[in-house]
C-alpha positions as CSV (number, residue, x, y, z in Angstrom):
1,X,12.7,-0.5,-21.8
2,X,12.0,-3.4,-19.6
3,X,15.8,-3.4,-18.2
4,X,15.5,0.4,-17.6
5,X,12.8,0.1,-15.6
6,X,14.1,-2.6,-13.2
7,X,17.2,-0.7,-12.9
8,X,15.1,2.3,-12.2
9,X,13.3,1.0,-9.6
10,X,16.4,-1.4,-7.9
11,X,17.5,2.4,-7.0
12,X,13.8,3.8,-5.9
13,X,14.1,0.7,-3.6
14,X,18.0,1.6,-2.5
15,X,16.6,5.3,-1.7
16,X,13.2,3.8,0.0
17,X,15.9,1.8,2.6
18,X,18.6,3.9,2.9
19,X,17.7,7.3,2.5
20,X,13.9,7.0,4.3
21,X,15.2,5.2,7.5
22,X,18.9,7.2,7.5
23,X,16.2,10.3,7.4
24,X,14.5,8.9,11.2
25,X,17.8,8.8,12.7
26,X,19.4,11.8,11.7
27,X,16.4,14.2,12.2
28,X,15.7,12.7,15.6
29,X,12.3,10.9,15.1
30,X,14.1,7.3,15.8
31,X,15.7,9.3,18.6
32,X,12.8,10.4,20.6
33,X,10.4,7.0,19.7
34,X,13.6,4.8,21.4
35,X,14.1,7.2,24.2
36,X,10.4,6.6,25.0
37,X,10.5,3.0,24.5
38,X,13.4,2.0,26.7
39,X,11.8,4.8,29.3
40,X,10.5,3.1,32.8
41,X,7.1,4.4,32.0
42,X,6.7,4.6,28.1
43,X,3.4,6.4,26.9
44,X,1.8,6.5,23.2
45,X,3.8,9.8,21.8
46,X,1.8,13.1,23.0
47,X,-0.6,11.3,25.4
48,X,-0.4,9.8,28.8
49,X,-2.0,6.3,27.8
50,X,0.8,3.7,29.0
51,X,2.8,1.6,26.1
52,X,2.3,-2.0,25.7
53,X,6.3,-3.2,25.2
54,X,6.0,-6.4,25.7
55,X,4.0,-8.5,23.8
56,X,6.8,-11.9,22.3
57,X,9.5,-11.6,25.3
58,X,11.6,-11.7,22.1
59,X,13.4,-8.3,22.8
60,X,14.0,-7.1,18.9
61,X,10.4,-8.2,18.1
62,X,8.8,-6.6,21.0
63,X,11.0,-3.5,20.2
64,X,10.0,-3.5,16.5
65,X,6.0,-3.9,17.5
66,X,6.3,-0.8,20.0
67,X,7.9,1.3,17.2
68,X,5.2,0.1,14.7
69,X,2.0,1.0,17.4
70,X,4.0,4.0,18.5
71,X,4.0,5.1,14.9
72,X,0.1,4.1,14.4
73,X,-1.3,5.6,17.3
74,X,0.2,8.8,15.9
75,X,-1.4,8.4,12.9
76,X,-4.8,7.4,14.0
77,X,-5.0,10.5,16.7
78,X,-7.5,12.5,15.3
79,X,-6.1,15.4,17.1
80,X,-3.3,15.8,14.9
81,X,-5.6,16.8,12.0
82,X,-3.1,17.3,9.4
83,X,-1.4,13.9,10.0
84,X,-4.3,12.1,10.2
85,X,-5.7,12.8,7.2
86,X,-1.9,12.4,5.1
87,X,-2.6,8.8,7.0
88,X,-5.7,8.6,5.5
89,X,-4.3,9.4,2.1
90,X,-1.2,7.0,1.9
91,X,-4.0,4.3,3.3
92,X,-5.9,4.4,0.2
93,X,-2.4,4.1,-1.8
94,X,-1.1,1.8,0.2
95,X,-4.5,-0.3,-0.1
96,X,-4.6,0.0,-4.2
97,X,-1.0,-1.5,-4.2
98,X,-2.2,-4.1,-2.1
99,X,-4.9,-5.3,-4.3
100,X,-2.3,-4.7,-7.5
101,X,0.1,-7.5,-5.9
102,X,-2.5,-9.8,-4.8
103,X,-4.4,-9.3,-8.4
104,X,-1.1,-9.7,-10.3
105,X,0.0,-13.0,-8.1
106,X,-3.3,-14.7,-8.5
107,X,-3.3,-13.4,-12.2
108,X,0.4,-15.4,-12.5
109,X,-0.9,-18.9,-11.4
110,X,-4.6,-19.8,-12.5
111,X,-4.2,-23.6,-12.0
112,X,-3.4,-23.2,-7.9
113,X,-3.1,-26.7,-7.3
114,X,-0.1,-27.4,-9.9
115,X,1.7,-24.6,-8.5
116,X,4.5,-24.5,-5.8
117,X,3.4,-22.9,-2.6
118,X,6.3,-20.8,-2.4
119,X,5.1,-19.2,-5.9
120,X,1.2,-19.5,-5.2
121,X,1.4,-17.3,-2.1
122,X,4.7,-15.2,-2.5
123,X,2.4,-12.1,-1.8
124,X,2.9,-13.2,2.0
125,X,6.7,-12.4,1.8
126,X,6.3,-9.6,-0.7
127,X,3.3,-7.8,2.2
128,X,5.4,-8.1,5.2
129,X,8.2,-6.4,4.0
130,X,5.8,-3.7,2.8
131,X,4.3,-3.6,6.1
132,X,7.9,-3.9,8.4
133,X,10.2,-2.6,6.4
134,X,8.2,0.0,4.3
135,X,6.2,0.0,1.2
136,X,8.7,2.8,-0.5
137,X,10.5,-0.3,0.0
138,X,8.9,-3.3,-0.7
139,X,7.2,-1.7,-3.3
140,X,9.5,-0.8,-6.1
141,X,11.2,-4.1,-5.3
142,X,8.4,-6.2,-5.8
143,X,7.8,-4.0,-9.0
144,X,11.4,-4.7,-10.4
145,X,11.1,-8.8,-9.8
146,X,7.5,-8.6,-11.5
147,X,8.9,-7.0,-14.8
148,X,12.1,-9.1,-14.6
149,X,10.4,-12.5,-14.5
150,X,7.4,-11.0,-17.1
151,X,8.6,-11.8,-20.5
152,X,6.7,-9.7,-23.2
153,X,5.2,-12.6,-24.6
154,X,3.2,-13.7,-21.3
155,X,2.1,-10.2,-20.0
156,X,-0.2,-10.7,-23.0
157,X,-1.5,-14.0,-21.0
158,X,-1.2,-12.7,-17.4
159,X,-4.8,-11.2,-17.1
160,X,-8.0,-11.2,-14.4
161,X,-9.7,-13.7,-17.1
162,X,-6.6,-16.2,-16.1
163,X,-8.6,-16.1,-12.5
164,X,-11.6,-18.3,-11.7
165,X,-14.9,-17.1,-10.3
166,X,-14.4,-19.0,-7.6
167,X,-10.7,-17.6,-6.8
168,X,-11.8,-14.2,-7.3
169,X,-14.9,-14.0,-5.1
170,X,-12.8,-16.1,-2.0
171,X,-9.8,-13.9,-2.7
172,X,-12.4,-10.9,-2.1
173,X,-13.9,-12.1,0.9
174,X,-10.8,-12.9,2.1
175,X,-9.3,-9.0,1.8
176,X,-12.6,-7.9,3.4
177,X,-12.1,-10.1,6.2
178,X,-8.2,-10.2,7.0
179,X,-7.5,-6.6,5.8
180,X,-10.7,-4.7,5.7
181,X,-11.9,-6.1,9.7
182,X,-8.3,-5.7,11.7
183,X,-8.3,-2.2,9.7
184,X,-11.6,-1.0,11.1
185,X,-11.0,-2.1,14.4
186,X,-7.3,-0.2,14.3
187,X,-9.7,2.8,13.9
188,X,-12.7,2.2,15.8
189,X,-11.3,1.1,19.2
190,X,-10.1,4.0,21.6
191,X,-6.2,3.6,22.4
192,X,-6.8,4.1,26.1
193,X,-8.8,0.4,26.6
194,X,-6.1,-1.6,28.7
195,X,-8.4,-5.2,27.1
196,X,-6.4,-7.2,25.1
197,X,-8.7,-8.2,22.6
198,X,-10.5,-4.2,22.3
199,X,-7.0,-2.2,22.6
200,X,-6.3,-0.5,19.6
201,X,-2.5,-1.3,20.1
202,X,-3.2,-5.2,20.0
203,X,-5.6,-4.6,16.7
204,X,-2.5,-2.3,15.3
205,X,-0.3,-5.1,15.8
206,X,-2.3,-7.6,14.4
207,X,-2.7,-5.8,11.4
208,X,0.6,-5.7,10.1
209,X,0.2,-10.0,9.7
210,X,-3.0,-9.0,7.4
211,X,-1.0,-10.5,4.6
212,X,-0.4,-13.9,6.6
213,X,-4.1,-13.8,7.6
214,X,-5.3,-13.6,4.1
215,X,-3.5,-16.8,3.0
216,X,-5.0,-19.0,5.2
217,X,-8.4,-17.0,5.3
218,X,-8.0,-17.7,1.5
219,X,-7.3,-21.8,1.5
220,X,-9.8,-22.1,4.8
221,X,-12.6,-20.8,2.6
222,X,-11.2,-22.3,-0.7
223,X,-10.8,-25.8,1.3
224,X,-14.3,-25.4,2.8
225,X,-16.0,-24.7,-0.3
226,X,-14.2,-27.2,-3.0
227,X,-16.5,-29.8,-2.7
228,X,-19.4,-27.5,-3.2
229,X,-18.1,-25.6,-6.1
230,X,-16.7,-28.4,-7.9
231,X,-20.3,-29.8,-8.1
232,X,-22.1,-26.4,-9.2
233,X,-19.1,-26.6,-11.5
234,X,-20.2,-29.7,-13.5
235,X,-23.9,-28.6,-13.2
236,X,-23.4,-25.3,-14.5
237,X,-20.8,-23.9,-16.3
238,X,-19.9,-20.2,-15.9
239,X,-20.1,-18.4,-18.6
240,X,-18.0,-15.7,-20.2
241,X,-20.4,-13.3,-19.1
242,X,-21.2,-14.2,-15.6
243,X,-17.3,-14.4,-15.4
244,X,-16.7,-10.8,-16.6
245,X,-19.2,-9.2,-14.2
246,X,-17.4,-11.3,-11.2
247,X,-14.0,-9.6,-12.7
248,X,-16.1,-6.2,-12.7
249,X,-17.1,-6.4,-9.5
250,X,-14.0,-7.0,-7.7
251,X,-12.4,-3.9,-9.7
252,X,-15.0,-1.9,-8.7
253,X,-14.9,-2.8,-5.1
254,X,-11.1,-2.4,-5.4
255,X,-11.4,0.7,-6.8
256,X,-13.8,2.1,-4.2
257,X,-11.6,0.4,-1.3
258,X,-8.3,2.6,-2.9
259,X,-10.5,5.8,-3.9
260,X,-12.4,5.9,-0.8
261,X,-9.5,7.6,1.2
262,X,-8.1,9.9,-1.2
263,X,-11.6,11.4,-2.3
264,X,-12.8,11.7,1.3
265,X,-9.0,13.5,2.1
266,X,-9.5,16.5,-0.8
267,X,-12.9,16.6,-0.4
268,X,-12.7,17.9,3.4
269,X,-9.6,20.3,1.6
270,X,-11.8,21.5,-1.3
271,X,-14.6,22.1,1.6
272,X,-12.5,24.4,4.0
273,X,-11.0,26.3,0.6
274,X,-15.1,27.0,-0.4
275,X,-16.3,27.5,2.9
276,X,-13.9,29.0,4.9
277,X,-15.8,29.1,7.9
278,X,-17.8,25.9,7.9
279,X,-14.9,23.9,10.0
280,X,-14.1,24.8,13.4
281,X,-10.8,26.9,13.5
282,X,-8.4,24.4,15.5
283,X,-9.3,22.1,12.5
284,X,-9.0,25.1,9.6
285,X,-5.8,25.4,10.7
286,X,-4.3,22.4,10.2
287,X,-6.2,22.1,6.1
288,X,-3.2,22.9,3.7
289,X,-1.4,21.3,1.1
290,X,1.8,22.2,3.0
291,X,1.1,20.8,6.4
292,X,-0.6,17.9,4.8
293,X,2.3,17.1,2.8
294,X,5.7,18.8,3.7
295,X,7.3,17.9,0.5
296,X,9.9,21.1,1.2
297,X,11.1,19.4,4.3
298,X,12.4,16.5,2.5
299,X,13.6,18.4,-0.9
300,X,15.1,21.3,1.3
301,X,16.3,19.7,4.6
302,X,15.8,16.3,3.9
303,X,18.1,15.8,7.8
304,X,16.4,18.9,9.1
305,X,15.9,18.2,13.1
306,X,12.2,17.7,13.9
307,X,10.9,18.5,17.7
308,X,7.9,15.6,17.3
309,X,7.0,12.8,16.6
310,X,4.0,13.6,14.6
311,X,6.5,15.8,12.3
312,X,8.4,13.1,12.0
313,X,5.9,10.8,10.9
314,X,4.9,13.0,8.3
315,X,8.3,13.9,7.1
316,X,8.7,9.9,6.7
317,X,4.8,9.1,5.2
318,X,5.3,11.6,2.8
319,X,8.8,10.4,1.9
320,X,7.2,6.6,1.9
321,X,4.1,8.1,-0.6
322,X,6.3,10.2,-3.0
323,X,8.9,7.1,-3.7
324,X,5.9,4.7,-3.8
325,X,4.0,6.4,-6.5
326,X,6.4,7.0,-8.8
327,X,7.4,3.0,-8.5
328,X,3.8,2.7,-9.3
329,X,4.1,4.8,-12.3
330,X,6.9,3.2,-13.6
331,X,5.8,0.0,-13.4
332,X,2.7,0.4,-14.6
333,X,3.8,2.6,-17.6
334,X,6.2,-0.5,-18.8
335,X,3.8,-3.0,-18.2
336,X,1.4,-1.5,-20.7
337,X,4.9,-1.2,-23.3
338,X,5.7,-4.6,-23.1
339,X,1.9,-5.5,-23.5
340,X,1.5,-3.7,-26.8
341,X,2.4,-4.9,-30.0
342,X,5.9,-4.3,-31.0
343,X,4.7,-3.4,-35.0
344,X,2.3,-0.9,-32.9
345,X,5.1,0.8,-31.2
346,X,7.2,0.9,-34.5
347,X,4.2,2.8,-36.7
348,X,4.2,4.9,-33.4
349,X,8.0,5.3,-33.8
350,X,7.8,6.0,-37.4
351,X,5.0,8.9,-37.0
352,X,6.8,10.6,-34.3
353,X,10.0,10.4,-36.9
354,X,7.8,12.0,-39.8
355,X,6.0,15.0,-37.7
356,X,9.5,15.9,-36.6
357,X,10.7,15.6,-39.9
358,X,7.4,17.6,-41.5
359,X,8.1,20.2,-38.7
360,X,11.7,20.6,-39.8
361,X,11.4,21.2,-43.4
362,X,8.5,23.6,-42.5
363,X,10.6,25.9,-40.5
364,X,13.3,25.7,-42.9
């Protein structure tokens, strides 16, 4: 089952790199963001608000960072209703992954300090290609390595109790502060501020490190409060409970953080579909299923030319969501087969066996 899977998603992976980004250049969206780019005046894509291109003087790093703010700003324009609320959506998935790899890695390796660094913070690598290269990407990838290198016998083992008090309320404060604070800001702050430090196009950019920032907001708070912890540690030992409502409270919070965007995104659809009228009509417009997600573009004319940006955007984000969950499905639907008990899943085996033999000799 296990080798299915990878297999399975080694290809979701293949399609998220080759099909997604062959899909930007041949309906025009990698066209039209380049044409701006390398433009004498480049502008944020439907606006007049002036393009920050350089930002390293590396040229392929400055050019990748004014695709990535071109694309954000797109996103986070609340003018173009439809896309900003599929942004919205595919936020809140791409935020429940998130907190699935950085729950799983600190899961792997409860004793931190007897464990490489490479393995301890592999979530850094495993983030960043999320973030640059895609997470219809980096996502079934990472999924694929994780069951490969999960033997049945330790998925058993790998679990949130494996986790220390202590690890799981720094590790929470430091997704608040590294991933939750850059993304507020990236929301908050109006793209036309030319500041550095308040333009929404440095905030976007800083962002995408938000898995870089949470390692070392993670061993800054762990270093700062070893000492302190190690002595509450001798004085009072956790207990089982104390540790399970710790556990309980960083699942709820996570669950909140991932179900925050997709409840607030159906509820606004559920609101213009019972009260027609409530929203104003260049809004109404905009609230379908269709426009939200144009799944037919991608089935039907997966090269079809686009004449925007912001269609473009779409086509790819839902593209990026589609491949994404089903990775998610996958992998979650193995782990949970290599975690049960293999003289479970032969009774299982042997009932499904009997019913269809019942069913036979019945009809006969």
């Amino acid at each position: 089952m296990a080798n299915w899977a990878v297999l399975s998603l080694s290809f979701l992976s293949l399609v998220g790199l080759l099909a997604m980004h062959l899909q930007g250049l041949q309906n025009g969206t990698a066209h039209m963001l380049m044409d701006n780019i390398s433009s004498p005046n480049p502008t944020l894509p439907d606006t007049d608000t002036m393009l920050k291109t350089s930002w390293t003087r590396l040229s392929l790093v400055d050019l990748d960072f004014s695709i990535m703010v071109s694309v954000f700003s797109t996103i986070l324009d609340y003018r173009n209703v439809a896309l900003f609320l599929q942004g919205n959506h595919f936020f809140g998935l791409w935020m429940s992954v998130w907190i699935l790899v950085l729950l799983d890695s600190f899961g792997r390796f409860p004793a931190l300090k007897s464990t490489p660094l490479r393995d301890r913070f592999s979530f850094v690598a495993w983030g960043l290609v999320m973030e640059f290269v895609g997470v219809a990407v980096g996502l079934p990838a990472w999924c694929a390595v994780n069951l490969q290198f999960s033997p049945a016998h330790e998925v058993l083992a790998l679990t949130p109790a494996a986790q220390s008090t202590e690890d799981l309320g720094l590790l929470s404060l430091s997704f608040l502060a590294t991933t939750g604070i850059p993304s507020l800001l990236m929301v908050m702050l109006s793209p036309k501020e030319s500041r550095f430090i308040f333009s929404q196009q440095t905030w976007i950019v800083i962002r995408l490190f938000h898995p870089v920032l949470l390692a070392i907001g993670y061993m800054l708070l762990r270093r700062a409060s070893q000492g302190h912890h190690r002595q509450k540690h001798n004085l009072h030992r956790a207990t089982v409970a104390r540790h399970a409502k710790m556990i309980n409270k960083v699942y709820s919070v996570a669950f909140w953080i991932a179900a925050g965007p997709h409840l607030f995104t159906l509820g606004i659809l559920l609101l213009n579909c019972l009260v027609p009228r409530l929203l104003p009509a260049h809004v109404a417009t905009h609230l379908s299923l269709g426009k939200l997600w144009p799944v037919s573009s991608i089935w039907q004319g997966f090269f079809a030319k686009v004449d925007t940006v912001t269609r473009g955007v779409s086509v790819f984000m839902t593209a990026n969501e589609v491949i994404s969950t089903m990775a998610a499905l996958i992998w979650a639907w193995t782990k949970n087969r290599m975690a049960a008990p293999k003289h479970n899943l032969d009774h299982l085996r042997v009932g499904a066996i009997r019913i269809c033999y019942c069913t036979e000799q019945r009809c006969k």
